[in-house]
C-alpha positions as CSV (number, residue, x, y, z in Angstrom):
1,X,3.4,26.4,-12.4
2,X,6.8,27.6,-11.0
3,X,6.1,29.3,-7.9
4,X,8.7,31.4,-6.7
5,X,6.8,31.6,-2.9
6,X,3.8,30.8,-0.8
7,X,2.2,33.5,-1.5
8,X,2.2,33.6,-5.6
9,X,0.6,29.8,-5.1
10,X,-2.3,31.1,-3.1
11,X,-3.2,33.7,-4.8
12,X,-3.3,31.1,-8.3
13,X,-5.7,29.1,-5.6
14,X,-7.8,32.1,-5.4
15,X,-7.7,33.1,-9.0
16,X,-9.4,29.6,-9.4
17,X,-11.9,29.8,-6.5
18,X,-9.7,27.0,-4.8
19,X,-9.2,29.3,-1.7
20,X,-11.2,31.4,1.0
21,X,-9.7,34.5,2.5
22,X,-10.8,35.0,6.2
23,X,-10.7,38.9,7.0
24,X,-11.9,38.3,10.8
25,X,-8.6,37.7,13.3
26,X,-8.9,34.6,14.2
27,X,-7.4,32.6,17.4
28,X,-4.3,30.3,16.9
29,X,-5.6,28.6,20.7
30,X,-7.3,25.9,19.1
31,X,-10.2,27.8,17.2
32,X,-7.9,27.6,14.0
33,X,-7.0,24.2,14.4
34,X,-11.0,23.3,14.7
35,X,-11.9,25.4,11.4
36,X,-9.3,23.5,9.3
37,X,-10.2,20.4,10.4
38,X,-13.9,20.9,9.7
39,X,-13.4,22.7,6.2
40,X,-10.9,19.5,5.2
41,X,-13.4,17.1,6.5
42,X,-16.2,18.7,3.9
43,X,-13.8,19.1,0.9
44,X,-13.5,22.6,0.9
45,X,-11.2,25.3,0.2
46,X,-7.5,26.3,0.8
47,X,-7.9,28.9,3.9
48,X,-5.8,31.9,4.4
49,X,-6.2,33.6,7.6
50,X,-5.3,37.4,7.1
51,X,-5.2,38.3,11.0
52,X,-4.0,36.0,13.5
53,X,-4.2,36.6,17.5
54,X,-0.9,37.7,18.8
55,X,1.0,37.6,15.5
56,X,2.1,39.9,12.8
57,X,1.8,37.2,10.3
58,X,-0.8,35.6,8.3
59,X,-1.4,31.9,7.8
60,X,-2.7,29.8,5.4
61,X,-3.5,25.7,5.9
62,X,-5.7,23.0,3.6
63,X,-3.1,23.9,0.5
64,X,-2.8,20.3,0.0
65,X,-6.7,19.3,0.9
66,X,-8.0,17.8,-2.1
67,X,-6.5,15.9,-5.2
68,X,-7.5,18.3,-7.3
69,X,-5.6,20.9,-5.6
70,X,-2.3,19.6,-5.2
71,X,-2.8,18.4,-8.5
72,X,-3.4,21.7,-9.7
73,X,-0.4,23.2,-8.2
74,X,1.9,20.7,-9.6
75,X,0.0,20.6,-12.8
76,X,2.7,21.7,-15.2
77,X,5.7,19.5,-13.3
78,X,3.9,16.1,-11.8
79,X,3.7,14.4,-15.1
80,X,7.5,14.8,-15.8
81,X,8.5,13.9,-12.7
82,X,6.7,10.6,-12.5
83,X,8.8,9.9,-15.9
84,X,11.9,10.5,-13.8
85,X,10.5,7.7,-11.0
86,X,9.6,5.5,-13.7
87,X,13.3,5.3,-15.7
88,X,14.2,5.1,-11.8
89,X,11.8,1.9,-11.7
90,X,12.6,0.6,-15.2
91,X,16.3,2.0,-17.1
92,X,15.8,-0.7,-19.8
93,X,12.7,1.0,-20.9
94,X,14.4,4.1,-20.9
95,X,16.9,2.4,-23.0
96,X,14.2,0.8,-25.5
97,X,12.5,4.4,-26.2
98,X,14.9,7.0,-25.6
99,X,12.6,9.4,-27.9
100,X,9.7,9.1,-25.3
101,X,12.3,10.0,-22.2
102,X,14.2,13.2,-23.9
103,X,13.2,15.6,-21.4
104,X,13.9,13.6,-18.2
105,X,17.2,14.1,-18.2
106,X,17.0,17.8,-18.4
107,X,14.5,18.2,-15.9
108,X,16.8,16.3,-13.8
109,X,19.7,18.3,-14.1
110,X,17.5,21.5,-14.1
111,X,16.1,20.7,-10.6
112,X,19.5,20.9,-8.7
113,X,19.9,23.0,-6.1
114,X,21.5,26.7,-6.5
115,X,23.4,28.6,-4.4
116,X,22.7,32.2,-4.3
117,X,23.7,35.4,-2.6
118,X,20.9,37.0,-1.2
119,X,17.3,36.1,-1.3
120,X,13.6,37.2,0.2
121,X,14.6,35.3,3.4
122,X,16.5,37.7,4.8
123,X,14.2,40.5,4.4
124,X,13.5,40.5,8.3
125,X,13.7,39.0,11.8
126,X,11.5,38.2,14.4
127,X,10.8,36.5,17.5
128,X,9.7,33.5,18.2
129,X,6.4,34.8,20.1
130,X,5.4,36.4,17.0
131,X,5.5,33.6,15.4
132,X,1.6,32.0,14.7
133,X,0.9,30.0,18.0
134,X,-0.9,27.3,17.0
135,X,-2.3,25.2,19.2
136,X,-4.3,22.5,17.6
137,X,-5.7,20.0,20.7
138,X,-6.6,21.0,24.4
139,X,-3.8,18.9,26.0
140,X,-1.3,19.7,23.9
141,X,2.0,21.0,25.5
142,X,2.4,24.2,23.1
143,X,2.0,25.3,20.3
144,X,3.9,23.4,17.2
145,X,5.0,24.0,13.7
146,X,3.4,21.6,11.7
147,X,4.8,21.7,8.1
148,X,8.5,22.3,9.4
149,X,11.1,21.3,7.0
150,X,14.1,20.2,8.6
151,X,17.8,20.9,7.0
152,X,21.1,19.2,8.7
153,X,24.1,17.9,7.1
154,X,26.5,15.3,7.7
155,X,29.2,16.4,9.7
156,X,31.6,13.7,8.3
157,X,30.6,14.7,4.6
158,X,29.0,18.5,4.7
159,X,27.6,20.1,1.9
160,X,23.4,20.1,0.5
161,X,24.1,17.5,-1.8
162,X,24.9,15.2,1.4
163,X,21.8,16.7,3.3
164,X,18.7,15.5,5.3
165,X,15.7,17.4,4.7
166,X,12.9,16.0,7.0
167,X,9.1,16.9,8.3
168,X,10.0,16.2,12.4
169,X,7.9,18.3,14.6
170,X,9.0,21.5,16.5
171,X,7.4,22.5,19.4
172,X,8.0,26.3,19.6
173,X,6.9,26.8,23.4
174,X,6.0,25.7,26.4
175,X,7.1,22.6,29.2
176,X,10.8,23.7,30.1
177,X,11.7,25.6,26.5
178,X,13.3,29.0,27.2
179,X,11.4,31.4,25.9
180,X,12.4,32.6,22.5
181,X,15.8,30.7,22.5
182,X,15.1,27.3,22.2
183,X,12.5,25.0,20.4
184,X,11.8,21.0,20.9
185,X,12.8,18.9,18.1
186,X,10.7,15.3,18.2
187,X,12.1,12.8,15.0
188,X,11.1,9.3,14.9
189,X,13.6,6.4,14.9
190,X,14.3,5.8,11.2
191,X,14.7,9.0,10.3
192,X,17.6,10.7,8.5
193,X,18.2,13.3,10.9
194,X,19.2,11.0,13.1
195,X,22.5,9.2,11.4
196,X,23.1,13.1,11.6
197,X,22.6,13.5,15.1
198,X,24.8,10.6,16.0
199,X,27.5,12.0,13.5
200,X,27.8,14.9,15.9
201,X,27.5,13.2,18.9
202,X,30.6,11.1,17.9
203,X,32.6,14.4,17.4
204,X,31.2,15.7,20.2
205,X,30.1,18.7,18.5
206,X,26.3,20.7,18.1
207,X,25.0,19.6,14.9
208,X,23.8,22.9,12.8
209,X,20.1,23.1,12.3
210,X,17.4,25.2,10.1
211,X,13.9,24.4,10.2
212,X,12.4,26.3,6.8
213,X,8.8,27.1,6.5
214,X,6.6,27.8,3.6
215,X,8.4,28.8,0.4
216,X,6.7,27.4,-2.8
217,X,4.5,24.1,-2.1
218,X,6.7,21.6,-3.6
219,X,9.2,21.9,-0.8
220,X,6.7,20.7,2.3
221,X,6.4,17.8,-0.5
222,X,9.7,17.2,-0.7
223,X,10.2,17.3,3.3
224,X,7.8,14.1,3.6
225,X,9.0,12.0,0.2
226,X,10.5,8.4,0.6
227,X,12.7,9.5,-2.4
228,X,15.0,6.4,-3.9
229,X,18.7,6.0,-3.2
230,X,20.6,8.7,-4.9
231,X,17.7,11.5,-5.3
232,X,18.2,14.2,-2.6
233,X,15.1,15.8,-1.0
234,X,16.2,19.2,-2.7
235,X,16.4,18.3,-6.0
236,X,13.0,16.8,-5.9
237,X,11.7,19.7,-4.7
238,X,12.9,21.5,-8.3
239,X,11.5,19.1,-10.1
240,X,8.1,19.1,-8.7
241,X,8.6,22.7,-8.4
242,X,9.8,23.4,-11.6
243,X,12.4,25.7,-10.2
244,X,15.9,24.9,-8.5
245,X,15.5,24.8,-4.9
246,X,18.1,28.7,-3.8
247,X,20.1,28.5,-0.7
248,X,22.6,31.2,0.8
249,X,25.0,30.3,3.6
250,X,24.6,33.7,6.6
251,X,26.3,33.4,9.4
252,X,27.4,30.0,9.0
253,X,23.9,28.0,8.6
254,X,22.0,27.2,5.6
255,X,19.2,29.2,4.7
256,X,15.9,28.4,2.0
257,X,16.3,31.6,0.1
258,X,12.1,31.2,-1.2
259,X,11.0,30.2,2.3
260,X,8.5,32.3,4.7
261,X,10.6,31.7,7.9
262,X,13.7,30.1,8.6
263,X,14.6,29.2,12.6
264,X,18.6,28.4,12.5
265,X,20.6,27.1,15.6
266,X,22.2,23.9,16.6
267,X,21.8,20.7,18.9
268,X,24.6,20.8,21.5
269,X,25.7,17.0,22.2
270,X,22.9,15.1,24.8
271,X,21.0,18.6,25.1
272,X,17.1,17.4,25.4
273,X,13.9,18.6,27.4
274,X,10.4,17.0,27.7
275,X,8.7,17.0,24.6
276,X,4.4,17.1,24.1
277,X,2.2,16.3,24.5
278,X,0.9,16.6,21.2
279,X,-2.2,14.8,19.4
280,X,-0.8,13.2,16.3
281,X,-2.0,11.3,13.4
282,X,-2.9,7.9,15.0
283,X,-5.7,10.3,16.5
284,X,-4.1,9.8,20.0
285,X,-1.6,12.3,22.3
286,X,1.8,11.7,22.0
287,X,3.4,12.1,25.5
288,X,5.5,14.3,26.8
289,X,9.3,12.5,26.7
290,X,12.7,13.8,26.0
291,X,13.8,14.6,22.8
292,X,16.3,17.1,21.7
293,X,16.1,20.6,21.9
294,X,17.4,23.3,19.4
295,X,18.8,26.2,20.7
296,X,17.8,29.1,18.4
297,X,20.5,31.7,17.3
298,X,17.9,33.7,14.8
299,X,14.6,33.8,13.1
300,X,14.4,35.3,9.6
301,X,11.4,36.1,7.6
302,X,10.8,37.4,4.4
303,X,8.6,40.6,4.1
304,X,5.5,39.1,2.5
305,X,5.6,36.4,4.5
306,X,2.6,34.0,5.5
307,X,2.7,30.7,7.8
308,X,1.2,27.5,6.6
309,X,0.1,25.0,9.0
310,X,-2.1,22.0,9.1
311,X,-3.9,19.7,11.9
312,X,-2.9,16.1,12.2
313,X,-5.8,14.1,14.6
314,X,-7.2,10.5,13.8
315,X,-7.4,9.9,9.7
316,X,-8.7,11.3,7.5
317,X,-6.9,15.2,7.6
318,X,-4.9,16.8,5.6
319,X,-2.1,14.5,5.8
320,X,-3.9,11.9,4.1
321,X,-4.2,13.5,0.5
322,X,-0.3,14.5,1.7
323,X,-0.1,10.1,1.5
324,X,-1.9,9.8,-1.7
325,X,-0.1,12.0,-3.7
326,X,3.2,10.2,-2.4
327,X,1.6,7.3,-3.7
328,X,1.0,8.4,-6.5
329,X,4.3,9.4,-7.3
330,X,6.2,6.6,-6.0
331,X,3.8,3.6,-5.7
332,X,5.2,2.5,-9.4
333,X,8.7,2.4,-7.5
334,X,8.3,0.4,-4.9
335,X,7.6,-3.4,-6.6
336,X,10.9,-2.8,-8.4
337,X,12.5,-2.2,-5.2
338,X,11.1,-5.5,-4.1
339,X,11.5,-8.3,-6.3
340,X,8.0,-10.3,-6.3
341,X,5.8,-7.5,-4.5
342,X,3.5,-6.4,-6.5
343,X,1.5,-3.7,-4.7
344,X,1.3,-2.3,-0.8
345,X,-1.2,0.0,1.0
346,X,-0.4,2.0,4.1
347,X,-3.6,2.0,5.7
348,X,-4.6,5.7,6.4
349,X,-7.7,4.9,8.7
350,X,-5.4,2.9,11.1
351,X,-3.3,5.2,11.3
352,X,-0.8,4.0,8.5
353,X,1.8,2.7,10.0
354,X,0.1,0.1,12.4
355,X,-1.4,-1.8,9.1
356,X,0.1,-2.7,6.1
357,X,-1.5,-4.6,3.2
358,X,0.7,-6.5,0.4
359,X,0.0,-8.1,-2.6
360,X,3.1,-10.8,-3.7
361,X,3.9,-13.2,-6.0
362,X,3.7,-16.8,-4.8
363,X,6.3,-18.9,-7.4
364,X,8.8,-21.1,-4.5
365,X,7.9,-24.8,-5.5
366,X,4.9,-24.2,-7.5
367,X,4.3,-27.7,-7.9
368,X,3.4,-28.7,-4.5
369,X,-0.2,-28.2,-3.7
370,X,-1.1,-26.4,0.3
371,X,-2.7,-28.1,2.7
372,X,-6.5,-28.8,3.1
373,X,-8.5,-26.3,5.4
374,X,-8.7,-29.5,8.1
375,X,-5.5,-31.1,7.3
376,X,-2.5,-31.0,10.2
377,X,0.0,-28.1,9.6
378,X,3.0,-30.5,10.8
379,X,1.7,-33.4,8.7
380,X,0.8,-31.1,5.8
381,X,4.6,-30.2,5.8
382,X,5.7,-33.9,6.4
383,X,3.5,-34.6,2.9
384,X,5.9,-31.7,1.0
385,X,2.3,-29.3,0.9
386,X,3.8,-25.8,1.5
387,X,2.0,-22.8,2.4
388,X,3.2,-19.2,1.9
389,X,6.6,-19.6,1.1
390,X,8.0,-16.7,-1.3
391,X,5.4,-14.7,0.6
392,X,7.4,-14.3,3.6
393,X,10.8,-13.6,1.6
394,X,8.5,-10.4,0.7
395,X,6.9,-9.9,3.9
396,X,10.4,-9.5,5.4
397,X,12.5,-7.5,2.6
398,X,9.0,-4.9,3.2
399,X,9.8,-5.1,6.8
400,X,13.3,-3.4,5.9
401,X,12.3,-1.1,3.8
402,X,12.1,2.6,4.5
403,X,8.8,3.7,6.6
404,X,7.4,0.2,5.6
405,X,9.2,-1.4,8.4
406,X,7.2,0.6,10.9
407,X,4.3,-1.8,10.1
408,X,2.8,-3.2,13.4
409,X,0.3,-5.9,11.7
410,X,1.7,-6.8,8.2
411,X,-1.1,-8.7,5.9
412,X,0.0,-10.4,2.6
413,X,-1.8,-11.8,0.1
414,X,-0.7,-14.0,-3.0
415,X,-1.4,-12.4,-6.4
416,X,-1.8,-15.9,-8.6
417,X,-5.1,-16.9,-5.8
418,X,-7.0,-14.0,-7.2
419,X,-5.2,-11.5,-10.1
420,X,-7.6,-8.9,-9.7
421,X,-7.9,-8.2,-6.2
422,X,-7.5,-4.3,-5.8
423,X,-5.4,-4.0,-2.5
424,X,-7.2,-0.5,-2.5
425,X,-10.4,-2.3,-1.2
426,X,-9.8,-2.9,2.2
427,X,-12.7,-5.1,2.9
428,X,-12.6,-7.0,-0.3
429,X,-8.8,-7.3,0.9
430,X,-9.5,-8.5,4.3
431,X,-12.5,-10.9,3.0
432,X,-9.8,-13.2,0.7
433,X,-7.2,-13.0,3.3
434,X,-9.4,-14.2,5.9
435,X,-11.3,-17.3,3.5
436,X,-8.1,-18.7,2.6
437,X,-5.7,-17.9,6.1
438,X,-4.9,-21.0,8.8
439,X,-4.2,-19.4,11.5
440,X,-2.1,-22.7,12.9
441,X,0.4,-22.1,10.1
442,X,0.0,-18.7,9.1
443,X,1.1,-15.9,12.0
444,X,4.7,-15.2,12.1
445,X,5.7,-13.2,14.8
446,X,8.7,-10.5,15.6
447,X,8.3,-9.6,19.3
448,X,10.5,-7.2,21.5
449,X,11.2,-5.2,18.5
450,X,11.3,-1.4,17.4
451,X,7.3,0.3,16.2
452,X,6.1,3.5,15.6
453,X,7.7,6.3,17.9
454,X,3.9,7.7,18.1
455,X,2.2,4.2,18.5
456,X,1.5,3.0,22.6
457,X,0.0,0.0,22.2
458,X,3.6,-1.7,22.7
459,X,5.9,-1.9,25.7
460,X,7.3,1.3,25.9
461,X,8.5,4.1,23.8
462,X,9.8,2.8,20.5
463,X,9.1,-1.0,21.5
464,X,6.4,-3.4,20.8
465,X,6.1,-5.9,18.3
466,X,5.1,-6.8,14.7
467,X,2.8,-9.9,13.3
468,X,2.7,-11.1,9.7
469,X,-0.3,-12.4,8.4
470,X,0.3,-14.3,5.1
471,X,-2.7,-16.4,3.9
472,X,-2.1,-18.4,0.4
473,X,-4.1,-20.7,-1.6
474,X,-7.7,-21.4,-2.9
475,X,-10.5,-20.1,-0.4
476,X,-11.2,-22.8,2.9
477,X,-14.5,-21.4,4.2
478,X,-17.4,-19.5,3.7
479,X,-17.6,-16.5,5.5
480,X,-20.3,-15.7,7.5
481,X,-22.3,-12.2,6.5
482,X,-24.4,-12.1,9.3
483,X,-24.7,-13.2,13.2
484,X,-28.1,-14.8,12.9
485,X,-28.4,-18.7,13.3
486,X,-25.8,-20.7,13.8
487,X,-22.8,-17.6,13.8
488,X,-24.4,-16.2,16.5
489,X,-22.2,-16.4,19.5
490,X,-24.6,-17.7,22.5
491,X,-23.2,-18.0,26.5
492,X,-20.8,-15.3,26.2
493,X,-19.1,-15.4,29.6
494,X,-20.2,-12.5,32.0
495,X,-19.0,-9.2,31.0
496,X,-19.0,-9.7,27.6
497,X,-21.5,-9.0,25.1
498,X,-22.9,-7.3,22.1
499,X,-21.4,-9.2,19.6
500,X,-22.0,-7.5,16.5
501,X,-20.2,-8.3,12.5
502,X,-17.6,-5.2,11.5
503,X,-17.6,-7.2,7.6
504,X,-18.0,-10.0,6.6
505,X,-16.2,-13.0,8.7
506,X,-15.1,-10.3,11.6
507,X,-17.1,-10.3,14.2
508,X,-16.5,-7.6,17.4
509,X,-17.5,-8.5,20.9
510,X,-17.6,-5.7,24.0
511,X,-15.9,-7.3,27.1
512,X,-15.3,-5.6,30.6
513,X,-12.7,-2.9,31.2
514,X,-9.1,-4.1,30.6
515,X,-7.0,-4.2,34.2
516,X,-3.9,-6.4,33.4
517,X,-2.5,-9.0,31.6
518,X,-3.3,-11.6,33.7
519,X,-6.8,-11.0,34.0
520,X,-7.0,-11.1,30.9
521,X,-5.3,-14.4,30.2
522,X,-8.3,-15.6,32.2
523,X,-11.0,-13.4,30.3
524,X,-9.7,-14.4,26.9
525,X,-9.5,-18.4,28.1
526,X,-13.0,-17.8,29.4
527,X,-14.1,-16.2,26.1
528,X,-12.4,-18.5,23.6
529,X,-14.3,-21.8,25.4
530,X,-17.3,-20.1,24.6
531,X,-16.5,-18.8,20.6
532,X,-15.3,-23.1,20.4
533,X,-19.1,-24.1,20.4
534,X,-20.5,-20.8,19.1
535,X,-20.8,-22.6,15.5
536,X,-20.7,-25.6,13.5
537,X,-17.5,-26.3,11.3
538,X,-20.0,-26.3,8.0
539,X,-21.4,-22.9,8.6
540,X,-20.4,-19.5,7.6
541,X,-17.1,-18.7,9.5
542,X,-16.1,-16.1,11.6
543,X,-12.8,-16.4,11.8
544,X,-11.7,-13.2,13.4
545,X,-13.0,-11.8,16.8
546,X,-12.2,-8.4,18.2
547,X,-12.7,-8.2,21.7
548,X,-13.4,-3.9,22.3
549,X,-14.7,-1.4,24.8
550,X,-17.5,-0.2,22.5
551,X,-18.7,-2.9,20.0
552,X,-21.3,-0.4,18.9
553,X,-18.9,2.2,17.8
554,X,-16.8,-0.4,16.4
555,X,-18.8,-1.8,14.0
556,X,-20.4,1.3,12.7
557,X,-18.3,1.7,9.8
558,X,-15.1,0.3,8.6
559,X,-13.5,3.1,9.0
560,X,-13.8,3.1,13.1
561,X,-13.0,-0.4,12.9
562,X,-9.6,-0.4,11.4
563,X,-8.7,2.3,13.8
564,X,-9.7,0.4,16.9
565,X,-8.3,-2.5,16.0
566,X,-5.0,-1.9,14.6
567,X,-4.1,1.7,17.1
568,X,-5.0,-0.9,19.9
569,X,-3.5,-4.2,20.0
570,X,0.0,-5.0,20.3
571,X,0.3,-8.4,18.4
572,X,2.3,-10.5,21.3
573,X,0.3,-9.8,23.9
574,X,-2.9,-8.8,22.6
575,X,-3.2,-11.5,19.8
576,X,-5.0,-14.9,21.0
577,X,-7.1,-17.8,19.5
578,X,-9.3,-20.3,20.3
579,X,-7.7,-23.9,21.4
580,X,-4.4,-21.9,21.1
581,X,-1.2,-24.1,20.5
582,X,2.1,-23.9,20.5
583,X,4.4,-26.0,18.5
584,X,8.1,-25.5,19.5
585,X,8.8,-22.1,19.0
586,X,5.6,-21.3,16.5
587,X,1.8,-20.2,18.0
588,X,-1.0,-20.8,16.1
589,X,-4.6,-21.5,17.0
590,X,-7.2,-24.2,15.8
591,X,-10.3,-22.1,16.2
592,X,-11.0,-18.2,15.7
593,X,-8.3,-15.7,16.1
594,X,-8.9,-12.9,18.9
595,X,-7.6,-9.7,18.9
596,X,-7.8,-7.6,22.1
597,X,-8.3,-4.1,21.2
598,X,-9.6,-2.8,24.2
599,X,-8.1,0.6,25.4
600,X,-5.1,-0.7,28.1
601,X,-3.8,1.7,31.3
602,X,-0.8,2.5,29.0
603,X,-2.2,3.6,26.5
604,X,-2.0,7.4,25.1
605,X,-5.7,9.4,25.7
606,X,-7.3,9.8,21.7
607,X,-8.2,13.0,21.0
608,X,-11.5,14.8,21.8
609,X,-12.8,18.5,20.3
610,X,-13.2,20.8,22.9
611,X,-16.9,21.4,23.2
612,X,-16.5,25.6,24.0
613,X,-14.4,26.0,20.9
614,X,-16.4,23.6,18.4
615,X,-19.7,25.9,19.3
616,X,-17.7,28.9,18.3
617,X,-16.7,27.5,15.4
618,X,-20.5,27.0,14.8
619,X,-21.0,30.2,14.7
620,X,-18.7,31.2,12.0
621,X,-20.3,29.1,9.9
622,X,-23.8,30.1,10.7
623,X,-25.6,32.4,7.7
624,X,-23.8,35.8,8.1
625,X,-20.9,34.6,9.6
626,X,-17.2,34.7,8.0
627,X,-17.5,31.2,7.1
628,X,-20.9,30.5,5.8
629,X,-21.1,27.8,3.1
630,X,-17.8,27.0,4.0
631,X,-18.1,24.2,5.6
């Protein structure tokens, strides 16, 4: 379907009983935020919220909810353009059945952007305080936009076709903003914007800005793509649209002739403010720091105009079938990008970009056989045995690629040990990694290094460091699959306690509250003399330990364990092992592998509901209420 705006795609969502209108006015203050988080969490409907508090405008959020429903809005387009990505992936097959591709080069060409005159955009103006204040946690610092898209150009090289279109969060009040003249602009290191940015800086000019919202549902797609080289953001958003993404130039900026809203204005050089806080999809706050802040020359709106929003918070929301669909679309791309990768899986319940799994090919010197599970790493390398080899060519070239190389714990498997391992099963993933792993060989680590710009776990804003996990080879241990007998951890040293298993071969164990570094040098020490004797070397195997503050709540599903462990460990200082060792420059351990995920002082709060506003939304779903059966 070729949606020409928001509002003809949620009114084909309510034709097919895919969306709920809600007639009662409705609080942007959090109340908003808490209904579309509870409504996504049960798999219901698209929302639409005809009266908002304080606003002339309506809003609309869980467009993108379900699989069904974004496939349903792209249901005439998707199929073509996953043909495009796939001639992208493979041209010889292109070449080999040229009959079977006719249409992809059309659709191509029919998806580039079209400049235009005049356009719905420019029906009206408004100010920013009548924008929808959404404010989706208590502590946040404002209310935010959500599904911004973000236009700039290069100022070496100006023009769309040489444009960044980006989904960076704008905080449209509050902390030191002037009211209704400037907004915060938070991007993440790696992001396009930013070779912008430093463009200007260099010239010592403002770089141009407009933030577009709404407009038909394949461009908030398009903001969040990790499109190949040579495929802009705006044609994408024709293809998947089916219908050429129309810009005017007014006044000197660039305007989304289909969107709801358009905010233009400019960065001057150095200009930033504090920032947040703001909870954010690792289900933390991010803090408050400096980032830039865009002053705001005008606000345009088109007349039927309605503002879509979403809630990000701890996985799953909305932004996870926003990550499935990408994968979808571009999973076929990325082996080809990669030679000898063969599949990889952002982990959504750790918050994606702290875990990465990998599946690789394992071909360097085929003939030499890897070690034994009790065999020396040094004298297994003096023999010629080799472990994972081609495995870390891979793990690297993913360390450099696009959003991949925000991975903080990077896991890799070999494909030839087990051909149909589905990297999609997480704990059938983690079970053959962890049978076949040494950790004296097997843990490569990058410290002092760049992570996530939302992750806290590390040293400081931006910094932290990365581990790679590659395990090769036929299985060396059983693992065990429960704590009873000889598994079960006896003498824990005082403070600790409550071991429990998370899956099979992971065990969690509570410890006392973490104070510093060098306590806990001593606590772990303390705790890896007692894991040494907690089982005999023929048993079932534990051979990972996470030490938490709520072993309990841990191990309750896998879910909460993926999000403790890997939200909460930076891997050089929180990554230990029983009868550690060091051999030159590499550490390894003999014994179990620890990791510390206990919450640290420097850590960013997690998110909590506040209690008030969840009771009210209780009552809206309560028989009689607005939204009864809802949710």
């Amino acid at each position: 379907m070729a949606y020409a705006s928001l509002r003809e795609a949620l009114l084909d969502l309510e034709r097919a009983g895919m969306l709920r209108r809600i007639e009662r006015e409705v609080d942007p203050h959090l109340e908003m935020a808490a209904i579309q988080r509870r409504v996504y969490a049960a798999g219901g409907p698209a929302l639409w919220f005809e009266r908002v508090v304080g606003s002339p405008f309506g809003a609309a959020s869980n467009i993108y909810g379900t699989r069904e429903r974004s496939h349903f809005l792209f249901r005439e387009t998707l199929a073509r353009v996953e043909q495009i990505i796939e001639i992208k992936r493979d041209p010889a097959a292109a070449m080999r059945h040229p009959f079977a591709q006719l249409r992809a080069p059309f659709t191509a060409l029919r998806a580039l952007p079209k400049r235009v005159s005049r356009g719905p955009i420019l029906s009206g103006q408004c100010r920013l305080d009548e924008l929808p204040q959404i404010v989706s946690w208590p502590d946040d610092g404002g209310p935010f936009i959500t599904l911004p898209q973000v236009y700039t150009e290069d100022p070496d090289a100006p023009g769309p076709m040489n444009s960044n279109l980006g989904m960076y969060r704008v905080q449209l009040a509050g902390n030191d903003y002037t009211p209704n003249a400037e907004v915060g602009l938070h991007y993440q290191i790696h992001r396009g914007i930013g070779v912008h940015h430093s463009a200007a800086l260099r010239r010592g000019e403002p770089l141009r800005v407009s933030v577009f919202v709404g407009g038909p549902p394949a461009h908030a797609f398009g903001a969040v793509m990790p499109l190949p080289e040579g495929l802009s953001e705006l044609t994408f958003m024709g293809m998947l649209g089916g219908r050429r993404f129309r810009w005017l130039e007014h006044q000197g900026h660039v305007l989304s002739a289909d969107a709801d809203f358009c905010l233009v204005g400019w960065i001057d050089p150095g200009a930033t403010k504090p920032e947040g806080p703001f909870g954010d999809h690792l289900g933390y706050y991010s803090l408050r720091h400096d980032f830039p802040v865009m002053r705001v020359e005008a606000v345009y709106h088109r007349k039927d105009a309605v503002w879509p929003f979403t809630v990000v918070g701890r996985p799953p929301q909305e932004d996870t079938s926003f990550g499935a669909l990408i994968h979808e679309i571009t999973g076929p791309l990325v082996p080809s990008e990669i030679p000898g990768l063969r599949a990889m899986h952002a982990v959504d319940a750790a918050g994606v970009h702290p875990l990465l799994l990998a599946i690789g090919s394992e071909r360097y010197v085929p003939y030499q056989a890897p070690p034994s599970g009790d065999e020396d790493a040094e004298a297994a390398a003096a023999r010629g045995r080799a472990g994972p080899q081609e495995l870390l060519t891979i793990a690297n070239a993913v360390l450099g690629f696009g959003q991949a190389s925000l991975a903080k714990f990077l896991c890799i498997v070999a494909e030839q040990d087990q051909p149909e391992l589905d990297i999609e099963d997480i704990e059938g993933f983690f079970g053959h990694l962890l049978a076949r792993v040494d950790w004296r060989r097997d843990l490569h680590f990058q410290t002092q290094t760049t992570i996530d710009t939302l992750d806290y776990s590390g040293t400081g804003l931006n910094a932290g460091s990365k581990v790679v996990i590659a395990a090769v080879g036929p299985a060396q241990r059983e693992l065990a699959r429960s704590l009873e007998g000889p598994c079960a951890p006896t003498q824990l040293p005082e403070g600790f306690g409550d071991p429990r298993l998370a899956m099979p071969g992971v065990g969690v164990i509570a410890g006392p509250a973490f104070r510093d570094h060098a306590q806990q040098a001593h606590e772990i020490e303390a705790l890896g003399a007692a894991l040494a004797h907690a089982m005999p070397a023929d048993a079932p195997q534990i051979p990972l330990w996470v030490l938490v503050d709520d072993a309990e709540f841990c191990a309750r599903s896998l879910s909460n364990w993926l999000w403790v462990t890997f939200t909460r460990a930076n891997p050089s200082h929180d990554v230990h092992g029983v009868q550690a060792e060091q051999r030159f420059k590499h550490w390894g351990c003999r014994g179990a592998l620890i990791i510390d995920a206990r919450i640290k002082p420097h850590h960013a709060p997690p998110l909590i509901e506040d209690p008030k506003i969840e009771a009210r939304v209780d009552a809206l779903a309560a028989p009689g209420g607005p939204l009864h059966g809802v949710y």
